[in-house]
C-alpha positions in Angstrom: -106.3 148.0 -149.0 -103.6 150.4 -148.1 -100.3 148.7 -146.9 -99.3 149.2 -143.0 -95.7 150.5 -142.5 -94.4 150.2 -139.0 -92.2 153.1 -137.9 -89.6 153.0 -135.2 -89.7 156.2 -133.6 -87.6 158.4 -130.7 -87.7 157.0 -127.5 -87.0 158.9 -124.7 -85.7 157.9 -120.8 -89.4 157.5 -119.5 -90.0 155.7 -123.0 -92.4 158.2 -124.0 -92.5 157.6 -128.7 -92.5 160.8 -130.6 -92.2 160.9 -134.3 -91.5 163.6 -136.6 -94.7 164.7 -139.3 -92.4 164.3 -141.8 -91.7 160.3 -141.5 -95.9 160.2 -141.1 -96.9 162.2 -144.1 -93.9 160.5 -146.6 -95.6 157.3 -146.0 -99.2 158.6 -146.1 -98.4 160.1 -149.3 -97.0 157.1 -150.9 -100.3 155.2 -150.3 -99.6 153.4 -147.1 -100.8 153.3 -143.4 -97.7 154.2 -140.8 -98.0 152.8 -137.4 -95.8 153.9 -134.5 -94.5 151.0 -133.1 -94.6 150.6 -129.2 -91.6 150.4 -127.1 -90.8 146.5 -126.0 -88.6 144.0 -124.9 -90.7 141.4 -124.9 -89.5 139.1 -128.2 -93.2 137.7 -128.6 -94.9 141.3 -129.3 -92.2 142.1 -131.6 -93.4 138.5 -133.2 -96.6 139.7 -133.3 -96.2 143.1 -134.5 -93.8 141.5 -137.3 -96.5 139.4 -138.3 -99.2 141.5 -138.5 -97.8 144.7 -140.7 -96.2 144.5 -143.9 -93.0 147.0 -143.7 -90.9 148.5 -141.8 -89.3 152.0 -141.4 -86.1 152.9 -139.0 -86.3 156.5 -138.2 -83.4 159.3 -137.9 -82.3 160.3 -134.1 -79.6 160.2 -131.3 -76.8 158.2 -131.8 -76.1 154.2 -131.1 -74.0 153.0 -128.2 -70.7 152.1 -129.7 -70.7 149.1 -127.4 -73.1 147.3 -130.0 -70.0 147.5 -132.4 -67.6 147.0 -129.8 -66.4 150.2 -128.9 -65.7 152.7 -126.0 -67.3 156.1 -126.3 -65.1 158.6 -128.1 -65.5 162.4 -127.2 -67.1 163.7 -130.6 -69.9 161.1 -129.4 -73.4 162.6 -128.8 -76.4 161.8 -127.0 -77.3 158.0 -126.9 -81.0 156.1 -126.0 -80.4 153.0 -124.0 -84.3 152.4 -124.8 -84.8 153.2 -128.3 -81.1 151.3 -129.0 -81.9 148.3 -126.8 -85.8 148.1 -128.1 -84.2 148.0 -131.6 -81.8 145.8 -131.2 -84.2 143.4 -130.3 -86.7 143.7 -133.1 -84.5 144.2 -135.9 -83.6 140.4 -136.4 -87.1 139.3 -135.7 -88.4 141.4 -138.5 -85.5 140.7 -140.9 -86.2 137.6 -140.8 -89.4 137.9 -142.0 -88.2 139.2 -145.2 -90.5 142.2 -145.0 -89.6 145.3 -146.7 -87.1 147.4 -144.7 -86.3 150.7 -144.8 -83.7 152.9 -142.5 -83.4 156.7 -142.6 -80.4 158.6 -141.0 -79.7 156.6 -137.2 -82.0 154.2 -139.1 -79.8 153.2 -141.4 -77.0 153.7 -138.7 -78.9 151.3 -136.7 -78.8 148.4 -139.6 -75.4 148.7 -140.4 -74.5 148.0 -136.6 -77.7 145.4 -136.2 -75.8 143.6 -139.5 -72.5 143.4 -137.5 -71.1 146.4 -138.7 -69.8 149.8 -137.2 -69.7 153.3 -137.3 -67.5 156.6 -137.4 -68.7 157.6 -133.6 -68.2 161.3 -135.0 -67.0 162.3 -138.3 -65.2 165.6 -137.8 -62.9 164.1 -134.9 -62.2 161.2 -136.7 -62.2 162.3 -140.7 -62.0 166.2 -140.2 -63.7 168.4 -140.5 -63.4 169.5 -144.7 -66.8 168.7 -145.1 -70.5 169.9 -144.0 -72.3 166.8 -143.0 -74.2 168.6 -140.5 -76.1 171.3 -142.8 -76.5 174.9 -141.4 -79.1 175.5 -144.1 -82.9 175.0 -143.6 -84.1 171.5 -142.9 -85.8 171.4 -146.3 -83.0 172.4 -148.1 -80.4 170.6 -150.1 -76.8 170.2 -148.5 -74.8 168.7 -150.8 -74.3 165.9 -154.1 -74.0 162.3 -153.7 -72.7 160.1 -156.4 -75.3 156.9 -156.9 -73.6 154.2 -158.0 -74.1 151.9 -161.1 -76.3 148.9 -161.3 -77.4 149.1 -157.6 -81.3 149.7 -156.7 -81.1 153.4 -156.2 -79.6 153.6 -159.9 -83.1 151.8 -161.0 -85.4 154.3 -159.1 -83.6 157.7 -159.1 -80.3 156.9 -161.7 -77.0 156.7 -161.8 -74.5 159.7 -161.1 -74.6 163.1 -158.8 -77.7 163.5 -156.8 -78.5 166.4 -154.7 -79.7 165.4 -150.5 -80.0 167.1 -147.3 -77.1 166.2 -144.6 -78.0 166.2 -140.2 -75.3 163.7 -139.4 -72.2 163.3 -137.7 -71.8 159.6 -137.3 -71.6 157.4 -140.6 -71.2 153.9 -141.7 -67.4 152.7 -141.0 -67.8 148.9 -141.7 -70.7 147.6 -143.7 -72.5 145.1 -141.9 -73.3 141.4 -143.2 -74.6 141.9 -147.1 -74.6 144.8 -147.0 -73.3 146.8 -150.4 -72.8 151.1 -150.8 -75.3 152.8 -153.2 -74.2 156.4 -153.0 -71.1 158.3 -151.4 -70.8 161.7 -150.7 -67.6 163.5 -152.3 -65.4 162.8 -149.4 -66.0 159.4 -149.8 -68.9 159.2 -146.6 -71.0 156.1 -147.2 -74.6 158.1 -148.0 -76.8 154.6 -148.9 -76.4 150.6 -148.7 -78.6 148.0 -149.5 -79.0 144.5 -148.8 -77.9 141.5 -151.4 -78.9 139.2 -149.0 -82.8 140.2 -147.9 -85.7 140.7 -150.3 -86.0 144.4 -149.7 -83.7 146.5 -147.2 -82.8 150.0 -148.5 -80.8 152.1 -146.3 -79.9 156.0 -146.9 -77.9 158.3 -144.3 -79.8 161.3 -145.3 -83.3 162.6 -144.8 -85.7 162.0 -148.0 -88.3 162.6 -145.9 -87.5 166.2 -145.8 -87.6 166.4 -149.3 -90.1 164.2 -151.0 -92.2 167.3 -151.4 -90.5 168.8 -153.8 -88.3 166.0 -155.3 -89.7 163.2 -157.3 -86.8 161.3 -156.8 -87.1 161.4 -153.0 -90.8 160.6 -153.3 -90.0 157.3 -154.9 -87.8 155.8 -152.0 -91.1 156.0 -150.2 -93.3 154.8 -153.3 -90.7 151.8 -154.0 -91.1 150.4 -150.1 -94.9 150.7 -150.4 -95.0 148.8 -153.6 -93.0 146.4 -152.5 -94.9 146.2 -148.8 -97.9 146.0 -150.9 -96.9 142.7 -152.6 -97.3 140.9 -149.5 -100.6 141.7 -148.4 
């Protein structure tokens, strides 16, 4: 039996979910089930729901209210979901505590760092400059720029150590890392590109868009494989 990876998905003012194919078919591909999860505030569904699947996947969109971290809004800051943030905030701790595989893309992993107790750059080109591209102007399936994967972390293990190509469609970034949470990659201007926890079973957490790329990048294609596997140990 096929794994069941929950997805956190956009949520909009009326709450409507939308999710990009591209978080869908990564996760079909690697031999799992994804579920769109429903928007709630209720902490016993989120129970449920936690119970019930056996991983977890943060999706990419707007950016976090920089209250969570303790901040006023800046004017580089972008569009915010009072929703989507205050739906995640709430099921984030439930489900880490379940020790269930974890996985954050893009806002996703934003949205970790912040649930963790750490915070963000609101908007990097106000606030570091604007030297380099972190918003890409080329094609959505195309490479932006290298990252440098660090030694002896989990990324090393599935992809290897050193310069790595990736996509880039941010403009907010990890400032503080949040509780146990340790860097994996860095862009060359030092931007914090991946983090993982020492202190949960499995929670992998990358500020690009491997999604966008496991179709024609091995490497990207065993993020996804690596979070089924390990989802798959639990059924």
């Amino acid at each position: 039996m096929n794994p069941t990876i929950g997805l956190f998905v956009t949520v909009d003012a009326e709450k409507n979910r939308s999710a990009m194919c591209d978080y869908v078919h990564a996760i079909e591909e690697a031999g799992a089930t994804p579920l769109l999860l429903p928007y709630t505030l209720e902490p016993s569904d989120v129970e449920r729901y936690a119970g019930l699947l056996d991983g977890f996947l943060f999706t990419g969109g707007v950016d976090i209210d920089p209250t969570y971290y303790g901040e006023e809004a800046l004017p580089g800051l972008g569009e915010v979901s009072h929703p989507r943030d205050e739906a995640e905030m709430l099921a984030f701790p439930i489900i880490y505590q379940t020790g269930k595989p974890i996985m954050g893309i893009c806002r996703g992993a934003q949205l970790i760092n912040v649930a963790l107790g750490g915070s963000l750059y609101q908007d990097i080109p106000s606030q570091l400059g604007e030297s380099f591209p972190h918003r890409q102007t080329a094609p959505k399936y195309d490479y932006a720029h290298s990252a440098t994967v660090l030694e002896g972390t989990p990324l090393a293990a599935l992809i290897g150590a050193g310069e790595h190509m990736i996509n880039s469609f941010h403009h907010q970034s990890v400032k503080k890392a949040g509780k146990g949470l340790e860097v994996m990659a860095v862009a060359p201007d030092g931007v914090i590109e991946a983090l993982y926890s020492k202190e949960h079973p499995y929670l992998m957490a990358y500020q690009w868009h491997p999604e966008r790329l496991c179709a024609r990048d091995e490497g990207e294609m065993r993020l996804f494989i690596d979070l089924v596997e390990n989802a798959r140990k639990g059924i």
